[in-house]
C-alpha positions in Angstrom: -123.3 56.1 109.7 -121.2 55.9 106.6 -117.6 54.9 106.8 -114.8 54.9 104.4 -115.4 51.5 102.9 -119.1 52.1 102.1 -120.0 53.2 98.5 -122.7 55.3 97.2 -125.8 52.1 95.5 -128.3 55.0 95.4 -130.0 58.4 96.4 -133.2 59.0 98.0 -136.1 61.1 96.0 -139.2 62.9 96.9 -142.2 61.2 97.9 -144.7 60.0 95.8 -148.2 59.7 97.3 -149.4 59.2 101.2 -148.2 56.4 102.4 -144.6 56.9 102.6 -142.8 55.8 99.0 -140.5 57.7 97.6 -138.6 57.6 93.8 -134.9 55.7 94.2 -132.6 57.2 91.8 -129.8 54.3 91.2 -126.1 55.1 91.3 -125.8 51.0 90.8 -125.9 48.7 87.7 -127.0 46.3 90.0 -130.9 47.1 91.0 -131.3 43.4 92.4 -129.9 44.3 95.6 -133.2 46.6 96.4 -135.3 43.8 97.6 -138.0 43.6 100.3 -135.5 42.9 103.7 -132.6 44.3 102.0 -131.0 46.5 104.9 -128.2 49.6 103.9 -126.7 52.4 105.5 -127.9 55.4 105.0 -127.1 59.5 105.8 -130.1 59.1 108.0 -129.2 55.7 109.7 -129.8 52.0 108.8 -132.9 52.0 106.7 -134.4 48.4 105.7 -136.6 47.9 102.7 -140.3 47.0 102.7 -141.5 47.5 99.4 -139.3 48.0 96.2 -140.9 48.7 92.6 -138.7 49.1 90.3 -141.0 49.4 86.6 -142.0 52.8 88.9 -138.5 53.7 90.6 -140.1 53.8 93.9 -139.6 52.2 97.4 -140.6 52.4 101.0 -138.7 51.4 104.1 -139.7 50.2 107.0 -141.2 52.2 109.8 -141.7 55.1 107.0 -145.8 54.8 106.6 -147.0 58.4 105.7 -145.8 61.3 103.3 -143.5 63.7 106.3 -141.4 60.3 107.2 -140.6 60.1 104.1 -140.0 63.8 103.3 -137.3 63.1 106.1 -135.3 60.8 103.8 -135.5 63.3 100.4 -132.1 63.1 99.4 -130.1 60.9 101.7 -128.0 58.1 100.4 -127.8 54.5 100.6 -124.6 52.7 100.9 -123.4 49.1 100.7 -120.3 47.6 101.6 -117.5 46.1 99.0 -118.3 43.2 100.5 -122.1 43.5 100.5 -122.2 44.5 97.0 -119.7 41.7 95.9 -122.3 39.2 97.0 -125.6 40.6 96.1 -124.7 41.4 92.5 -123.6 38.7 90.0 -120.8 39.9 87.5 -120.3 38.7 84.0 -117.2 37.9 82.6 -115.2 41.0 81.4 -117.0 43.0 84.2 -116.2 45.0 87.0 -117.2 47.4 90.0 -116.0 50.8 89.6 -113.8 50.6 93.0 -112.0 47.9 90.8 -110.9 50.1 88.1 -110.6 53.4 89.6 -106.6 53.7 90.6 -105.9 51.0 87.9 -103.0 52.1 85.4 -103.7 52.5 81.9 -101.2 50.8 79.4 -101.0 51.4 75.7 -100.1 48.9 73.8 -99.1 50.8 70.6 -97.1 52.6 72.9 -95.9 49.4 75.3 -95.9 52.3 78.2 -98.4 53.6 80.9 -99.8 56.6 79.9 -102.0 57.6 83.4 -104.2 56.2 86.0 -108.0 55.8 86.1 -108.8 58.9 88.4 -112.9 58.3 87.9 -115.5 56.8 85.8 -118.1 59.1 84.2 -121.0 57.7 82.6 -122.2 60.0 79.4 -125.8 58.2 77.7 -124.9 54.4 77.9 -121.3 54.5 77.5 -118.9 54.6 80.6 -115.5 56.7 80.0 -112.6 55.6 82.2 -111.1 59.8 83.4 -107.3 59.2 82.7 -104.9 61.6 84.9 -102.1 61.4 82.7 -98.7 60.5 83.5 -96.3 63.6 84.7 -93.7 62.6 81.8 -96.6 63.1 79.1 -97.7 66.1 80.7 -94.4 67.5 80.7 -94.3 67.1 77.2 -97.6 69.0 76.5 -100.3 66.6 76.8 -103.7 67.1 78.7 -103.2 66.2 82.6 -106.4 64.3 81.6 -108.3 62.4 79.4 -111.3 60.0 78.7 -111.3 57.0 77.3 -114.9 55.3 76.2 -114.6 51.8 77.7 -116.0 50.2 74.7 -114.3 46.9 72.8 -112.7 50.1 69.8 -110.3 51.4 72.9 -110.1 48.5 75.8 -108.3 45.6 75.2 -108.4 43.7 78.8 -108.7 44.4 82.6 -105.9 42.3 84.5 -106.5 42.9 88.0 -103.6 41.0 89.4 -101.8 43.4 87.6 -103.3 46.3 88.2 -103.5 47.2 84.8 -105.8 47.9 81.7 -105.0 47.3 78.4 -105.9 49.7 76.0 -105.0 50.3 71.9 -105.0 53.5 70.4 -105.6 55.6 73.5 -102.4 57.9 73.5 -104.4 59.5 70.0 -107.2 60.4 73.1 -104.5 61.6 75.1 -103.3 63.8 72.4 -106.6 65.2 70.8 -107.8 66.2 74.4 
């Protein structure tokens, strides 16, 4: 079963046809790690893939051959280690996991002070917005306890991991219109 260190790749859909596929809705930029043998953790046990389509979204597991096996998986979710993930997914330069950023603090350098932490990562059309809970000092000077910042080239200047930080420019103006 799932354990603390596993994170959500993708959610289980209905079945499509006789024989046992079913639609895979992706919570991953990373669809290369759904590949025939690829094995994942799952609400419903270790599930191991047979067949993967991804032009149609669909896939079948091993062992699931007909339409009520596969009715048994609707909605269950597959999960992949840090480690797991790490290795089957290839990262440009300038890009990260989620895990990495969420927790990371957010520095403005207009301001040259922290102005929150990266609570969550919501993605709205294409564009991923970083969920800022704000730093008690703004909030006790009337700013939102959160906002969003679009993580887009206008707002983010760098990620340093080592640091534990992310440079942004002009993001206290988000803070203070939210």
């Amino acid at each position: 079963m799932k354990s603390e260190d596993d994170l959500p790749i993708a959610r289980i859909g209905k079945s499509v046809g006789l024989h046992g596929k079913m639609r895979l809705n992706l919570l991953t930029d990373f669809p290369e790690q759904f590949k025939k043998g690829a094995t994942f953790k799952s609400d419903r046990g270790v599930l191991t893939i047979a067949d993967y389509d991804k032009d149609r979204g669909t896939v079948r597991f091993e062992g699931v051959d007909n339409v009520d096996d596969a009715k048994r998986l609707t909605n269950a979710y597959l999960y992949t280690t840090k480690e797991a993930g790490e290795a089957a997914c290839n990262l440009g330069e300038n890009e990260y996991f989620w895990y990495q950023i969420i927790g990371l603090l957010v520095f403005d350098k207009t301001e040259n002070e922290p102005l929150g932490r990266v609570s969550d990562i919501q993605r709205l059309a294409d564009t991923d917005y970083l969920v800022v809970r704000s730093a008690s000092h703004w909030v006790e000077r009337g700013s939102a306890e959160s906002f969003l910042v679009p993580y887009i080239d206008r707002y983010i200047d760098r990620v340093d991991l080592s640091e534990g930080k992310i440079y942004t420019r002009d993001t206290k103006e988000l803070m203070d219109a939210s």
